[in-house]
Structures are given as C-alpha cells and as structure tokens.
N, C-alpha and C positions, 0 to 999 in steps of 0.2 A: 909416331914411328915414320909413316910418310908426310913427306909434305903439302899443304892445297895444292900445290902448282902440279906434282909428281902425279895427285890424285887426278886432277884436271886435265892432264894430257893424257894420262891414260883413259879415261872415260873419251876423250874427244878421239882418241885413237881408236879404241872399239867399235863408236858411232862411226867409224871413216868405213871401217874395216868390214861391219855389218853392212852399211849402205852399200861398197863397192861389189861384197857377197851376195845380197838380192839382185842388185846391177844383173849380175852374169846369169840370173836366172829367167828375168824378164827381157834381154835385150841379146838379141842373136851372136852382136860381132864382139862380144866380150867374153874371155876366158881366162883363169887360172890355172897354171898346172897342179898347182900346191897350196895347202894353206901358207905356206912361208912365201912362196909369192904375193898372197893377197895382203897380207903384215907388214912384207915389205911396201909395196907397193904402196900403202895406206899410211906408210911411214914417211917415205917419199914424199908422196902428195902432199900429207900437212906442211913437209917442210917448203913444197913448192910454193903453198898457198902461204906461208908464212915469210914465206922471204922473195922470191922470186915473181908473184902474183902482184904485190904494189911496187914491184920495179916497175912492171910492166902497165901497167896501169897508171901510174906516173909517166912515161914515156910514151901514152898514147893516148894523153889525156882531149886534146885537140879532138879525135874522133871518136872517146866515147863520149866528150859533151856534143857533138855532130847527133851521134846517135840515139841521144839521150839516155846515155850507160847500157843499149843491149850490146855495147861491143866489149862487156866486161866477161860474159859470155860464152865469146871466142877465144878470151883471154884464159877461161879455166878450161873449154876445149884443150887447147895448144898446151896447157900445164897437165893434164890428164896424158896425152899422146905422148908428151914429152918424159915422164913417169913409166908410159910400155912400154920406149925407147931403150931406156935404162933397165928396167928390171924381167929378167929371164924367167920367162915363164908366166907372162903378163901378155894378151894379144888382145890390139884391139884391132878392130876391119879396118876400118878410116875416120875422117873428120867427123862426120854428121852424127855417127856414132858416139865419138867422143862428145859432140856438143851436147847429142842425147841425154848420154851414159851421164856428164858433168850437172847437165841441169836436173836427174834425177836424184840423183848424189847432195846437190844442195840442198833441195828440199826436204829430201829423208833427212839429212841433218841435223836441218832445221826444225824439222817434225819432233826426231829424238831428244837432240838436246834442250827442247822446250819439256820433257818430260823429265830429264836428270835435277833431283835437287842441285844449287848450288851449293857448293863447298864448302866456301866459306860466312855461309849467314846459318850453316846448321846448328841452332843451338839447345843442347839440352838442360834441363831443370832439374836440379834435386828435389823432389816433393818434403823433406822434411827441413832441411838444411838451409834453405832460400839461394843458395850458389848457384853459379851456372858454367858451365863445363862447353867447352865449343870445341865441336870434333870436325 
C-alpha cells in the first residue's frame, strides 16, 4: 500500500519532529506555538538538510577541511535558524541556541533512528509454505 521510500520519510519525519519536541523542553530559547508548527518546521528542516545542507557544505568546503568538519556544525546551526525564519510559530533565542538545539537534534536522531528497523531488509517467513513475503 505505501511505499519504502513513503514509509522511510515518514519515520525520519517523526524522529525530526519528536527530537525537535524534547528540543523545546530541555533548552530555554526554543518554542512552538503549535503542533503544526513543529510538523512544519520538521518538515522544513529535513528538506533543508536535504537540499540546501550540501550546498552549503560544498561551498564552504575550504574551511570545514580548515576545521576539520566542526564547521559543518554551524552549517545546521544557520539551517535550523533559517527554518524559525520561515515558519510562524517557530522561536528560537539566537545562534548558540541554534547550534545547541541542532547538535542535540542530531544526536537524538541518530539515537532513534539506530533503533527504527530498516524497511526495506524486513523480511517475513511462512512457517509452512517455505515463501517469503517482504513488507
């Protein structure tokens, strides 16, 4: 009925949405007005980190090998801020916050999505039939 890809964005879209959710509860200068702020927002975001994230990182490749990559960073800093910019009902304090708010975000992520089975290596067994079915 859906497809991996449909299923897989949705799951990475809820892990964005749930991380940016605790975000606001641990970190002073972040806030939602609404849950459809925080949807959108997380919606936002993936696509910044999906399209706009190795622009920028291609184009500032010189100093994050300078840095040895903590300027990649700055780089989801500035895509987080740039995300409250756009969507209403979205506040964040300032930079340091964003760099905060982003490096905790990543982690939690990272955290989650190492517990989401993958999608597409799920596979089940008929116990009688020998077949196998991949959902």
């Amino acid at each position: 009925m859906f497809s991996e890809d449909l299923i897989h964005f949705l799951i990475q879209l809820g892990i964005t949405a749930f991380s940016l959710w605790v975000a606001s509860f641990i970190f002073v200068g972040i806030r939602f007005a609404n849950t459809s702020s925080l949807i959108v927002a997380a919606l936002l975001l993936g696509f910044g980190n999906a399209v706009i994230r190795p622009l920028l990182v291609i184009l500032t490749l010189p100093l994050t090998l300078l840095t040895l990559g903590l300027f990649v960073l700055v780089i989801n800093a500035l895509i987080l801020q740039l995300v409250a910019v756009v969507v209403r009902g979205f506040v964040l304090s300032g930079f340091w916050t964003a760099f905060f708010v982003s490096l905790f975000i990543s982690i939690m992520s990272l955290g989650l999505g190492a517990l989401v089975p993958d999608v597409e290596t799920t596979v089940y067994r008929l116990p009688t039939a020998g077949h196998t079915i991949a959902m």
